[in-house]
C-alpha positions, 0 to 999 in steps of 0.5 A: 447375418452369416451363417457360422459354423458355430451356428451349425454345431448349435442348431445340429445340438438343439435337433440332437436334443429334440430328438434325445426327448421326443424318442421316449415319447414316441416309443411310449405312444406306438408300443401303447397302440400296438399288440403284443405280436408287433411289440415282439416283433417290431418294438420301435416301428410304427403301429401297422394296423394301430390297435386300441386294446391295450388302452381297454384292457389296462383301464379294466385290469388295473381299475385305472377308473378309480386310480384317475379319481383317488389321483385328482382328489388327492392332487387337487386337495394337497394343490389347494392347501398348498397354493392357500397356505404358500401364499399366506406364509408367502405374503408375510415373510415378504412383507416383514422386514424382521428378523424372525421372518428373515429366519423362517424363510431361511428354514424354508429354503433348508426344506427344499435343499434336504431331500425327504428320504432323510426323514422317510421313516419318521415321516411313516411313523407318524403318518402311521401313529395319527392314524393316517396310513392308507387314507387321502388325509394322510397324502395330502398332509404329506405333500402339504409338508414336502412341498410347501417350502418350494412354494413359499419361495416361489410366491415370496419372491413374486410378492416381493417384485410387487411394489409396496404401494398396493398393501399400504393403500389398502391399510389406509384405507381401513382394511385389515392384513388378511383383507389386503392379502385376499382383495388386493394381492392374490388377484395380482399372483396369477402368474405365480399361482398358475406355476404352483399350481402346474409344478405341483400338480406334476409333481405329485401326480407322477409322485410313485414311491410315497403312494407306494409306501403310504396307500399300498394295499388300501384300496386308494393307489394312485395311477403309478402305483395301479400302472405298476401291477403289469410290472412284476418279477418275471414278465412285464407286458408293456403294452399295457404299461404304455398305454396306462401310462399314456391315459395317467398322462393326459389329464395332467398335459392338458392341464400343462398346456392351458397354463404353460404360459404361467409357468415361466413367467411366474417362475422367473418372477420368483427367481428375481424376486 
């Protein structure tokens, strides 16, 4: 095979966009392992010698202990509800061939494409009139809501790829909806399972301006809004900002690369589907 001049152009675009990429990353990882003098000084140079502190000093001054905890309770919770109720709703829009579930999945297709800010202040209201604000309840409730329509579609189209055959077997066979959803379907949805799970958890991880406006003051921040205390008016130390940002970012990386191979296969299954 000839090595084209259009191939050159594409391989240079590709190492453009590599590098477009990775250069954020890199510039987070030296300034988190750099002091304050060789941030003043050298910014994007390599840390000479590296330097741990600001990893300490971040975990103690913005109590990055409990910010880790009040993130994982309120991410595992909203992704739990959300792969249980998804999958659920899911299932029956994708087996029911009725007008009524054609309608609602269209409205959960309308959730997705309209954005949440529309709604921002009625949604503050009512968190606030349940007696909500500033607790894990009212999170999880929130993301359940935001989040759910993106799910649904990801699961319906995965469950629709599935042949038929596997539910109607099992209703034969004396099982009730609910038992062939929860013994015969479910099982087949890992890859589509491992997608909502890792899309989601990103998502609201990384999540800054709803805890910001939900959980502000309450003792109960999450590690954006906690990470955000070394960001103010006048100064900003970013030492510290990298290296809360790096230790925010670890768990939910590890957890992307032990499901990364779900990801795309589960996510174009729900495309075709």
């Amino acid at each position: 095979m000839k090595y084209k001049p259009r191939t050159f152009v594409l391989e240079v675009v590709m190492v453009a966009a590599a590098i477009a990429f990775l250069f954020p990353v890199y510039a987070l990882v030296t300034l988190a392992f750099k002091d304050p003098g060789q941030i003043a000084n050298k910014p994007l140079s390599l840390p000479d010698p590296p330097s741990v502190g600001s990893f300490g000093e971040a975990w103690q001054s913005a109590s990055l202990g409990s910010a880790l905890l009040n993130s994982t309770l309120i991410t595992v919770s909203s992704v739990l509800v959300l792969i249980v109720l998804g999958s659920l709703a899911a299932y029956f829009l994708a087996r029911t061939a009725t007008r009524l579930g054609y309608t609602l999945y269209i409205l959960f297709l309308v959730g997705i494409i309209l954005p949440f800010q529309l709604g921002m202040i009625p949604l503050y209201q009512m968190v606030n009139d349940l007696g909500l604000l500033g607790t894990y309840q009212g999170m999880i409730l929130f993301y359940t809501g935001i989040q759910l329509p993106f799910t649904v579609f990801l699961y319906t189209g995965f469950i629709r790829s599935l042949p038929a055959d596997y539910t109607n077997a099992a209703l034969i066979d004396g099982a009730s909806h609910l038992q062939a959803f929860a013994h015969v379907i479910f099982p087949l949805l890992r890859p589509i399972t491992g997608t909502v799970l890792i899309l989601n958890a990103v998502h609201i991880w990384n999540d800054f301006f709803t805890p910001l406006l939900y959980l502000g003051g309450s003792g109960r921040e999450t590690v954006p809004v906690r990470v955000f205390a070394f960001v103010n008016e006048y100064t900003s130390n970013y030492g510290l900002v990298a290296a809360g940002l790096v230790l925010a970012a670890l768990p939910i990386l590890l957890l992307f690369l032990v499901l990364q191979r779900y990801v795309i296969r589960g996510f174009a299954s729900g495309l075709k589907g």
